[in-house]
N, CA, C, O and CB atoms as a CASP TS submission, in Angstrom:
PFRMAT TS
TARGET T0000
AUTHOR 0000-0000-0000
METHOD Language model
MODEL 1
PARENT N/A
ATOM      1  N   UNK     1      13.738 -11.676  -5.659  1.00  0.00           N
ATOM      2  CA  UNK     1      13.685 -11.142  -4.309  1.00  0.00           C
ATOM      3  C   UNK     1      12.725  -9.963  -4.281  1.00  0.00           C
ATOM      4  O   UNK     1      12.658  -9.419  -5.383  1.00  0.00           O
ATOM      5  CB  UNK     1      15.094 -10.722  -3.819  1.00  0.00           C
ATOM      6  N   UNK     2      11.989  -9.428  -3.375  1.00  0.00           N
ATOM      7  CA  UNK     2      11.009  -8.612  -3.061  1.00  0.00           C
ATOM      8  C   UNK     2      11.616  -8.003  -1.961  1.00  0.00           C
ATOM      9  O   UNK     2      12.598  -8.407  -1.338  1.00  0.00           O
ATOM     10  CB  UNK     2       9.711  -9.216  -2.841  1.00  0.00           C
ATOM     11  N   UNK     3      11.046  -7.142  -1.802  1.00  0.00           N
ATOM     12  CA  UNK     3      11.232  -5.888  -0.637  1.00  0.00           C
ATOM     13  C   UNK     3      10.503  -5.058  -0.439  1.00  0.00           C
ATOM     14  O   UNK     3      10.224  -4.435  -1.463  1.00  0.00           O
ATOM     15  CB  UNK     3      12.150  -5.109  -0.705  1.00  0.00           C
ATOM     16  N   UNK     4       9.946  -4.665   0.584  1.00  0.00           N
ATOM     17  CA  UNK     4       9.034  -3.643   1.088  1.00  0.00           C
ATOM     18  C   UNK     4       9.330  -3.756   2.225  1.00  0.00           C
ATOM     19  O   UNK     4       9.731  -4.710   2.891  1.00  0.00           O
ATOM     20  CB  UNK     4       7.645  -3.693   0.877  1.00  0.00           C
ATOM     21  N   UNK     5       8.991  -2.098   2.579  1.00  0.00           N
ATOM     22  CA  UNK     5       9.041  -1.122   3.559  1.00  0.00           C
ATOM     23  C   UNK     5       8.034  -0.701   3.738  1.00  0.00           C
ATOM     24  O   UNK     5       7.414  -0.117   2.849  1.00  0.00           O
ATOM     25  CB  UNK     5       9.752  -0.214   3.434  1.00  0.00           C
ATOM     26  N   UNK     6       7.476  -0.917   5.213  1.00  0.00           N
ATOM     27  CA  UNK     6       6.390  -0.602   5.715  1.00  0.00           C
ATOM     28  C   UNK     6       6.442   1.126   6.131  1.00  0.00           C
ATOM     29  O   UNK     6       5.672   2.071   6.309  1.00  0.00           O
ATOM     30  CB  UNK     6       6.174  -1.637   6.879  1.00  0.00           C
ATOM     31  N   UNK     7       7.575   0.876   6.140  1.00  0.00           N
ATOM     32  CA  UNK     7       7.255   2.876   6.601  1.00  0.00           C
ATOM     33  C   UNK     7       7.908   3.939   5.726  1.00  0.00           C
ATOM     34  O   UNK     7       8.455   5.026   5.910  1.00  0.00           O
ATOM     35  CB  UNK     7       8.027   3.424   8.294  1.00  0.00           C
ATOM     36  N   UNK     8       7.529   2.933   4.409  1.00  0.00           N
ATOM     37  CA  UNK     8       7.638   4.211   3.287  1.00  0.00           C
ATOM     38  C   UNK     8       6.607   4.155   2.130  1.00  0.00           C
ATOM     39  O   UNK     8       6.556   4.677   1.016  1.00  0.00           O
ATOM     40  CB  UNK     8       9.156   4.220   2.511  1.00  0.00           C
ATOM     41  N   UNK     9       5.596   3.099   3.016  1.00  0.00           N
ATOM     42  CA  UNK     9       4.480   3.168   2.562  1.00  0.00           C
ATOM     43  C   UNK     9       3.194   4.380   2.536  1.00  0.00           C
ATOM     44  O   UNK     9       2.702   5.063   3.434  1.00  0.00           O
ATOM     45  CB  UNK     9       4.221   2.229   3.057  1.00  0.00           C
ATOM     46  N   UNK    10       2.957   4.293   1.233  1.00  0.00           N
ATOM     47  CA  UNK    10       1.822   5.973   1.753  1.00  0.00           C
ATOM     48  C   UNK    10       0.423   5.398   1.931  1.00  0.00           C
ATOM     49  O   UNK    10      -0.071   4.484   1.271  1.00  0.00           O
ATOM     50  CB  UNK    10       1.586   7.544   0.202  1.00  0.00           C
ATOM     51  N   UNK    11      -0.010   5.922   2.699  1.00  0.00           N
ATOM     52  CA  UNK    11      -1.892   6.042   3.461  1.00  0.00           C
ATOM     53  C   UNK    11      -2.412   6.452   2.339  1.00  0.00           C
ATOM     54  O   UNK    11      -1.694   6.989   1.496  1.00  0.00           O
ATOM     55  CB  UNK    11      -2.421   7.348   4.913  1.00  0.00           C
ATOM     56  N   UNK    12      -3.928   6.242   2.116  1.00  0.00           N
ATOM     57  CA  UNK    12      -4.596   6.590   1.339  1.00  0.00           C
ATOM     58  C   UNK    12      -4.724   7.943   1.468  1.00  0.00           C
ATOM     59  O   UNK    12      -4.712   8.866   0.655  1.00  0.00           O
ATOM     60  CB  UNK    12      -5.546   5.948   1.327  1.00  0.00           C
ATOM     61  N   UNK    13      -4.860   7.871   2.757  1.00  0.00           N
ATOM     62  CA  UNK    13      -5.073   9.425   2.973  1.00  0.00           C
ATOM     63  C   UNK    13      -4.289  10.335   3.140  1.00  0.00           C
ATOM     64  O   UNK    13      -4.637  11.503   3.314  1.00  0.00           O
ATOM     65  CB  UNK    13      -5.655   9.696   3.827  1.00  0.00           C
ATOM     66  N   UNK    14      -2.826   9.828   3.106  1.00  0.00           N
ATOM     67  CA  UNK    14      -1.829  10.733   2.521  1.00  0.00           C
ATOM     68  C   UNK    14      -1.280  11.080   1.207  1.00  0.00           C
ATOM     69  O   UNK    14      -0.165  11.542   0.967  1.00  0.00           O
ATOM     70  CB  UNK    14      -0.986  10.483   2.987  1.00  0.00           C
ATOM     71  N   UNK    15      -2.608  10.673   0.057  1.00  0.00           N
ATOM     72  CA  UNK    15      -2.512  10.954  -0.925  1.00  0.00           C
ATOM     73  C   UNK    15      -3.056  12.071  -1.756  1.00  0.00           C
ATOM     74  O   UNK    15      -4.112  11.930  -2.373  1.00  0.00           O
ATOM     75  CB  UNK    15      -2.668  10.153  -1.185  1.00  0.00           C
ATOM     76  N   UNK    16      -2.150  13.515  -1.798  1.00  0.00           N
ATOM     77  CA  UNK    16      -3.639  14.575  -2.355  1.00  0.00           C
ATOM     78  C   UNK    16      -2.480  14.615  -4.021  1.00  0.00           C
ATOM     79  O   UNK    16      -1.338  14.366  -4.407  1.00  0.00           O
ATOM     80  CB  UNK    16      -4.096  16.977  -1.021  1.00  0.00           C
ATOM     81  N   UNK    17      -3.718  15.078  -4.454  1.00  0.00           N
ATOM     82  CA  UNK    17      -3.462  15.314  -5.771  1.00  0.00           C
ATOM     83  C   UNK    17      -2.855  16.615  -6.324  1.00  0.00           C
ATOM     84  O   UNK    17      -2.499  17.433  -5.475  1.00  0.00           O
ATOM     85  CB  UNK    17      -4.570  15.127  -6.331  1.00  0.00           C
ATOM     86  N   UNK    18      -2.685  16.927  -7.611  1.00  0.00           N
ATOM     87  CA  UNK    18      -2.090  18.287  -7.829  1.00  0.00           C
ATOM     88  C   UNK    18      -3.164  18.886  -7.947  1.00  0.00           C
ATOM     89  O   UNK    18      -4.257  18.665  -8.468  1.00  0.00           O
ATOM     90  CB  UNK    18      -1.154  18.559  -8.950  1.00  0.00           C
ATOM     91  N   UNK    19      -2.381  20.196  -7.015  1.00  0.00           N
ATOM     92  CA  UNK    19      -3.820  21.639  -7.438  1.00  0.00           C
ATOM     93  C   UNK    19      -4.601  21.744  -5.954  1.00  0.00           C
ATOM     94  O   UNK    19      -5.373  22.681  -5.749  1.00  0.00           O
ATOM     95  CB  UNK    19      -5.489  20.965  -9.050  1.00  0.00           C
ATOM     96  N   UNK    20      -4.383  20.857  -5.070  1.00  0.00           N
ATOM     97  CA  UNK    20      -4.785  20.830  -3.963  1.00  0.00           C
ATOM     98  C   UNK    20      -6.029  20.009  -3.905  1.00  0.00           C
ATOM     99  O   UNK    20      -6.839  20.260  -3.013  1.00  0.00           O
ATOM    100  CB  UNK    20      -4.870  22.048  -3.540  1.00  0.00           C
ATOM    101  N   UNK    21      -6.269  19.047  -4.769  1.00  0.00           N
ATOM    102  CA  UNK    21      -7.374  18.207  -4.489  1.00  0.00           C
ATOM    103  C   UNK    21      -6.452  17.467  -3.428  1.00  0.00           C
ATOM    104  O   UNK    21      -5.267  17.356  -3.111  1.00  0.00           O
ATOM    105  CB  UNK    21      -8.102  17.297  -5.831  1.00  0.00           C
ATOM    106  N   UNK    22      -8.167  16.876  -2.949  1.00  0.00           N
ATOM    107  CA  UNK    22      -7.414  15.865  -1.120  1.00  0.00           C
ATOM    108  C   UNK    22      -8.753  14.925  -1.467  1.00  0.00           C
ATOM    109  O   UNK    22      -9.891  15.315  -1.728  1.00  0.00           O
ATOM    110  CB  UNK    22      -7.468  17.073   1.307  1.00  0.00           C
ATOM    111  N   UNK    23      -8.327  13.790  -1.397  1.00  0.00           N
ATOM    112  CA  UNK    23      -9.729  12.368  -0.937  1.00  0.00           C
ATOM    113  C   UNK    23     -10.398  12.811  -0.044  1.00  0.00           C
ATOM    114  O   UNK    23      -9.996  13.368   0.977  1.00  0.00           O
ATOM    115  CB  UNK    23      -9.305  10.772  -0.242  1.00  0.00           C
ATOM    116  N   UNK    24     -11.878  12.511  -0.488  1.00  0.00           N
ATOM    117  CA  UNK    24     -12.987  12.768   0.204  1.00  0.00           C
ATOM    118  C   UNK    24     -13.322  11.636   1.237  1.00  0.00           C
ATOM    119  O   UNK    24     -13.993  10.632   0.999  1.00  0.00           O
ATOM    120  CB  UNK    24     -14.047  12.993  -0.742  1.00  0.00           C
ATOM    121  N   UNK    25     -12.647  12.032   2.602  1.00  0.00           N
ATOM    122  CA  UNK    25     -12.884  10.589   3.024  1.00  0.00           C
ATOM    123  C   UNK    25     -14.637  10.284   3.469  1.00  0.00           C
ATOM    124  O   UNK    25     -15.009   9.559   4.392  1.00  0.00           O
ATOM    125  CB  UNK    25     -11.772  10.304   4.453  1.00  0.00           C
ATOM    126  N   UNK    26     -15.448  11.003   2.596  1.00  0.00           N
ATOM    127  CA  UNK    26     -16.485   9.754   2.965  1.00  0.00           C
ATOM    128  C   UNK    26     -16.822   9.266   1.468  1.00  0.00           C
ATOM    129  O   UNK    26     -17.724   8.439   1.341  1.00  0.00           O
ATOM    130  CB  UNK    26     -18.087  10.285   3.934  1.00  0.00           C
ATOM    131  N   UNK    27     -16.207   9.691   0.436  1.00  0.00           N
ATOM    132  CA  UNK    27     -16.047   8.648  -0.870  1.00  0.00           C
ATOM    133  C   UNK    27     -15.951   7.207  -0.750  1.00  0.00           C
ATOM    134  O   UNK    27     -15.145   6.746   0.058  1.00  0.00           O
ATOM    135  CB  UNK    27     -14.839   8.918  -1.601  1.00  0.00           C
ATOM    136  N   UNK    28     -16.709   6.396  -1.489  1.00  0.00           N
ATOM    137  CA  UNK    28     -17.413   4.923  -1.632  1.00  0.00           C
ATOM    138  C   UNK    28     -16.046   4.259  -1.313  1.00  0.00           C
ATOM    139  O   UNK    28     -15.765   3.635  -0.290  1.00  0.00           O
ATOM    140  CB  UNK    28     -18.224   4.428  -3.332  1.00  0.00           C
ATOM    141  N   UNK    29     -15.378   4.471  -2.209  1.00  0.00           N
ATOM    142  CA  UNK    29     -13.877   3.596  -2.605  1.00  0.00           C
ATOM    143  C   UNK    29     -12.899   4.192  -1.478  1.00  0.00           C
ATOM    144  O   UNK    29     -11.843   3.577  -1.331  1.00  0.00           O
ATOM    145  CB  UNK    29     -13.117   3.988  -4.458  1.00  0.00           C
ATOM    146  N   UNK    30     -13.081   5.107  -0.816  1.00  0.00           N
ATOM    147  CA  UNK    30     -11.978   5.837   0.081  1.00  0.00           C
ATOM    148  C   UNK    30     -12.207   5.131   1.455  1.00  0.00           C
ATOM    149  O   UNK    30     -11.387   4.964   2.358  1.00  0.00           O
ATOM    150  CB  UNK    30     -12.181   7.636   0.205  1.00  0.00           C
ATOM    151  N   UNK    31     -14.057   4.600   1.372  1.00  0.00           N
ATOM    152  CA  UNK    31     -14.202   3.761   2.641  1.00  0.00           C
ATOM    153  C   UNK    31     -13.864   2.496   2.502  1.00  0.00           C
ATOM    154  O   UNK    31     -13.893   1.712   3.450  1.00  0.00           O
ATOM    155  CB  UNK    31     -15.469   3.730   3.164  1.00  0.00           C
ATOM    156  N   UNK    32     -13.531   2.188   1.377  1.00  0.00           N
ATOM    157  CA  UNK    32     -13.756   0.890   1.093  1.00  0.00           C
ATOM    158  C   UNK    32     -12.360   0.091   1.585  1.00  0.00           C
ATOM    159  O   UNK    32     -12.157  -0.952   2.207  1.00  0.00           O
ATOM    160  CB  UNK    32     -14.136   0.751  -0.494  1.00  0.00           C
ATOM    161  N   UNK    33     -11.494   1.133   0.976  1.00  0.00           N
ATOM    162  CA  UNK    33      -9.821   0.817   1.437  1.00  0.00           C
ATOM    163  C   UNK    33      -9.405   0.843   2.302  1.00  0.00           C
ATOM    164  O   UNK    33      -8.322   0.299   2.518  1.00  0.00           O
ATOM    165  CB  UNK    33      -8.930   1.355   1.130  1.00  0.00           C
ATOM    166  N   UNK    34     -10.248   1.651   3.413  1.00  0.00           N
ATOM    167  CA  UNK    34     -10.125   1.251   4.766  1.00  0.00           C
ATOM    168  C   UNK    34     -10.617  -0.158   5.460  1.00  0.00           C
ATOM    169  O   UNK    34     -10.337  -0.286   6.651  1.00  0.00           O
ATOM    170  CB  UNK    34     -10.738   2.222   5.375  1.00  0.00           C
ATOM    171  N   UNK    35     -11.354  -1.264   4.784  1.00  0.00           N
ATOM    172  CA  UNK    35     -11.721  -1.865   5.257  1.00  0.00           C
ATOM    173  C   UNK    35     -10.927  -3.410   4.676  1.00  0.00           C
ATOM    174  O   UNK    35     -11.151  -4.531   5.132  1.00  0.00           O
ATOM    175  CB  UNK    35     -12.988  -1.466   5.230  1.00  0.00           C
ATOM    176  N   UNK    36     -10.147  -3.122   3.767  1.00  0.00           N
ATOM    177  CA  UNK    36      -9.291  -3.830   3.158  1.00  0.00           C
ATOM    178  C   UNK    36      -7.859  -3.947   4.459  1.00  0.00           C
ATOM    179  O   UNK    36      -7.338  -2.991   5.034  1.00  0.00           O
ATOM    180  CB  UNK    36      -9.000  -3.011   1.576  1.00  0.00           C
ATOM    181  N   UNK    37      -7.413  -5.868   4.673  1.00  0.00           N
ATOM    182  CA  UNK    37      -6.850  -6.006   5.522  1.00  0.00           C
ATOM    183  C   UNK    37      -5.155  -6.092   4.453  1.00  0.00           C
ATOM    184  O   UNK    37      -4.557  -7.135   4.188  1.00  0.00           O
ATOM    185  CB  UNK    37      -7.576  -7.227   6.474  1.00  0.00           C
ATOM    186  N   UNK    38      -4.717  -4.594   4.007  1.00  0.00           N
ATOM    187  CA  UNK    38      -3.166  -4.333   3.372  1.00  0.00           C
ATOM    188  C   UNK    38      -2.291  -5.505   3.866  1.00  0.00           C
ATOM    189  O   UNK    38      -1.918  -6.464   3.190  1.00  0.00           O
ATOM    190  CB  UNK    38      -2.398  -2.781   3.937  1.00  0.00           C
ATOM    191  N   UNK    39      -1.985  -5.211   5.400  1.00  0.00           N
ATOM    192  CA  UNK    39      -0.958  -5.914   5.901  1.00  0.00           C
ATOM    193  C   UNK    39      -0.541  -7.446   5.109  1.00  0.00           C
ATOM    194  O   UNK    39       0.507  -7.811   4.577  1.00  0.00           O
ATOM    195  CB  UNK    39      -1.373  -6.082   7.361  1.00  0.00           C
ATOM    196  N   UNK    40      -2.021  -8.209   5.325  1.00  0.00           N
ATOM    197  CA  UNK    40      -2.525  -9.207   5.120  1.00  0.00           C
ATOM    198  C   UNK    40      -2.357  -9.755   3.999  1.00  0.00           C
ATOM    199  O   UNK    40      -1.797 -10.818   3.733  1.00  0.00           O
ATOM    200  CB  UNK    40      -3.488  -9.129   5.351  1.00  0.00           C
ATOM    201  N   UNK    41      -3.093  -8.650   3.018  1.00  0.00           N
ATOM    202  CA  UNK    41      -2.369  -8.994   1.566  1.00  0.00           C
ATOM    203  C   UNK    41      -0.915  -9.083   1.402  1.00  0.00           C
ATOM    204  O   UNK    41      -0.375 -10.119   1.015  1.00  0.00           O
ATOM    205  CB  UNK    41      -2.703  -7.981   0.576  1.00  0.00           C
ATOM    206  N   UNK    42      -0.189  -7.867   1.729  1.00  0.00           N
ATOM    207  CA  UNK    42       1.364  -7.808   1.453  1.00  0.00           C
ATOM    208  C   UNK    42       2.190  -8.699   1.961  1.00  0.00           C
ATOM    209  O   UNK    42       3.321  -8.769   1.481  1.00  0.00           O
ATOM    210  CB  UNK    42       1.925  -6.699   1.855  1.00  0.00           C
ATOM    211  N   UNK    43       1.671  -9.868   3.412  1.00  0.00           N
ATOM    212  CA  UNK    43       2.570 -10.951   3.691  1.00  0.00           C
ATOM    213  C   UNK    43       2.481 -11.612   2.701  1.00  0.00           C
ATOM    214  O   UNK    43       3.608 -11.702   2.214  1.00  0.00           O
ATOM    215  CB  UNK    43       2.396 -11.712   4.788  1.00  0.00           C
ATOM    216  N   UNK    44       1.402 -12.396   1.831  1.00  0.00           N
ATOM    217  CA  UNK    44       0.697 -13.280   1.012  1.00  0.00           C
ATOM    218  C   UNK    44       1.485 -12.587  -0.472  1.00  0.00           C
ATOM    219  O   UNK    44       1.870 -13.215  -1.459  1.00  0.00           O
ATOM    220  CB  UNK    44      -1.225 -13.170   1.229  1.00  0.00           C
ATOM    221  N   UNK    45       1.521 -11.831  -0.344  1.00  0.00           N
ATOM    222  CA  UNK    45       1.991 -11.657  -1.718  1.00  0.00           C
ATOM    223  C   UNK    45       3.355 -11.798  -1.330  1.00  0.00           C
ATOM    224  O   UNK    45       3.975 -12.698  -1.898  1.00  0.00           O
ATOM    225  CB  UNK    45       1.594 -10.282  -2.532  1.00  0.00           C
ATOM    226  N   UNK    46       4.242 -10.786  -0.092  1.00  0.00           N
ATOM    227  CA  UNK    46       5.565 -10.987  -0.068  1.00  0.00           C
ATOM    228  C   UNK    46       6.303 -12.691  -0.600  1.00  0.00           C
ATOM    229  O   UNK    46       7.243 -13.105  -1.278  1.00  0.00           O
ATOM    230  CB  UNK    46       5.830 -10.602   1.460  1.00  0.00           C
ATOM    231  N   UNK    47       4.959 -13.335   0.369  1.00  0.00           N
ATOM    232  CA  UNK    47       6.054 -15.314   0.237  1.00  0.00           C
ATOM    233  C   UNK    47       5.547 -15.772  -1.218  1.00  0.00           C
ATOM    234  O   UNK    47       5.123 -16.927  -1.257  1.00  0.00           O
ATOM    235  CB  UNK    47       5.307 -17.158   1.827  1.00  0.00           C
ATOM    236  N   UNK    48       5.529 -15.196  -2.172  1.00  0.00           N
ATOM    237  CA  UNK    48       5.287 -16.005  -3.004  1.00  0.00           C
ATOM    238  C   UNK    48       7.219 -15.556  -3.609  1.00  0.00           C
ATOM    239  O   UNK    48       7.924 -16.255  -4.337  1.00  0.00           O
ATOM    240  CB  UNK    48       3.603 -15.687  -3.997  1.00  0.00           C
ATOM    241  N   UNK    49       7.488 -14.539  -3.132  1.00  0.00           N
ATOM    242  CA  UNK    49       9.145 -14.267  -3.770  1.00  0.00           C
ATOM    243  C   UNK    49      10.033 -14.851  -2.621  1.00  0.00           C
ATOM    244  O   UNK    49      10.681 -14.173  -1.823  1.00  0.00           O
ATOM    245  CB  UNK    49       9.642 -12.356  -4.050  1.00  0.00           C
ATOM    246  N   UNK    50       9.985 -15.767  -2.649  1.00  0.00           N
ATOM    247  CA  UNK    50      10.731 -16.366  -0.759  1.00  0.00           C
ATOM    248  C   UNK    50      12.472 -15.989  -1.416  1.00  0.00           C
ATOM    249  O   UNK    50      13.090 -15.849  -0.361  1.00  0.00           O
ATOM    250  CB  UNK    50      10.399 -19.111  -0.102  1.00  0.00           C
ATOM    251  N   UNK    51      13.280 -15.817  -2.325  1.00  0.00           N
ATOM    252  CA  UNK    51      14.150 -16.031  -2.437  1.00  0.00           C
ATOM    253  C   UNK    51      14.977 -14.345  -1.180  1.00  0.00           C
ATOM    254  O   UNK    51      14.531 -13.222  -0.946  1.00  0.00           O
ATOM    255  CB  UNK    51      14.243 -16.371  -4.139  1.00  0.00           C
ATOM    256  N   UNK    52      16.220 -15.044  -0.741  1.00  0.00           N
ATOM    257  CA  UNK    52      16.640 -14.243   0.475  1.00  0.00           C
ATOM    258  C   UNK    52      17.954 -13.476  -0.234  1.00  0.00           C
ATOM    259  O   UNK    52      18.850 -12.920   0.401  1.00  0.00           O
ATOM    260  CB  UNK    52      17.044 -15.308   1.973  1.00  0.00           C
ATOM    261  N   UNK    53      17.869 -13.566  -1.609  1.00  0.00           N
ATOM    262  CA  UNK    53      19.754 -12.800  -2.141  1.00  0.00           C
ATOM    263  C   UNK    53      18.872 -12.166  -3.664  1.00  0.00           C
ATOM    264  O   UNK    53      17.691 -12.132  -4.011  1.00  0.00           O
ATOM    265  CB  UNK    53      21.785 -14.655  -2.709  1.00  0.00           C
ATOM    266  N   UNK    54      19.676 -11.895  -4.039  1.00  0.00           N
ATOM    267  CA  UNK    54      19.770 -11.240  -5.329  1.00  0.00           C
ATOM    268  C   UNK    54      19.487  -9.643  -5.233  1.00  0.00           C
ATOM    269  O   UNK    54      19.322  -9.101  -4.140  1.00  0.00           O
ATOM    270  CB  UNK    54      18.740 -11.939  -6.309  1.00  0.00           C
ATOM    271  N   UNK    55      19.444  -8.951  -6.430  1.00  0.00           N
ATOM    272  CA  UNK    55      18.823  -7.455  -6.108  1.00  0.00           C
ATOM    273  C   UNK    55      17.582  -7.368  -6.373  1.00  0.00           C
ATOM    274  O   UNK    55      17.139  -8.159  -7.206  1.00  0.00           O
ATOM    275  CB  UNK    55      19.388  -6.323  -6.832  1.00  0.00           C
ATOM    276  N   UNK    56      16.645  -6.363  -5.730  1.00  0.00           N
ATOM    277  CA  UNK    56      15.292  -6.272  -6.031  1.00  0.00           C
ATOM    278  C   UNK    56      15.092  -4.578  -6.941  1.00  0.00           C
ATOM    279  O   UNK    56      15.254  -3.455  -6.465  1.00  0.00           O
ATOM    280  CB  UNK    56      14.382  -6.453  -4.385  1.00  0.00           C
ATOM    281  N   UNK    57      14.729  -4.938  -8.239  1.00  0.00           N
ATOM    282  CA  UNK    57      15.255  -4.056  -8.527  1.00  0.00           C
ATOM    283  C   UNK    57      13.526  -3.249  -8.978  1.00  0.00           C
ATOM    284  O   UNK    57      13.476  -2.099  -9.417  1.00  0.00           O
ATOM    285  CB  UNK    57      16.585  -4.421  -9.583  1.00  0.00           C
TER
END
């Protein structure tokens, strides 16, 4: 079984580092992940675990 939560998912850009580094959002890879369709992936990956019981641990 699988599980995810969409709204305890973190943004790229709610990711800063220790020490007070923060993503440069005009960094190559910082644009890049914006252009990546998440949602899209995470249905596609969700159905490959179709099972509806057990624990997800």
């Amino acid at each position: 079984m699988y599980k995810f939560d969409r709204n305890h998912q973190f943004k790229l850009s709610d990711f800063d580092q220790p020490f007070g580094l923060h993503m440069n959002p005009e960094n190559r890879w910082v644009k890049k992940a914006g252009t990546i369709p998440w949602e899209e992936i995470e249905d596609r990956y969700a159905s490959l675990f179709p099972a509806k019981k057990g624990d997800a641990c």
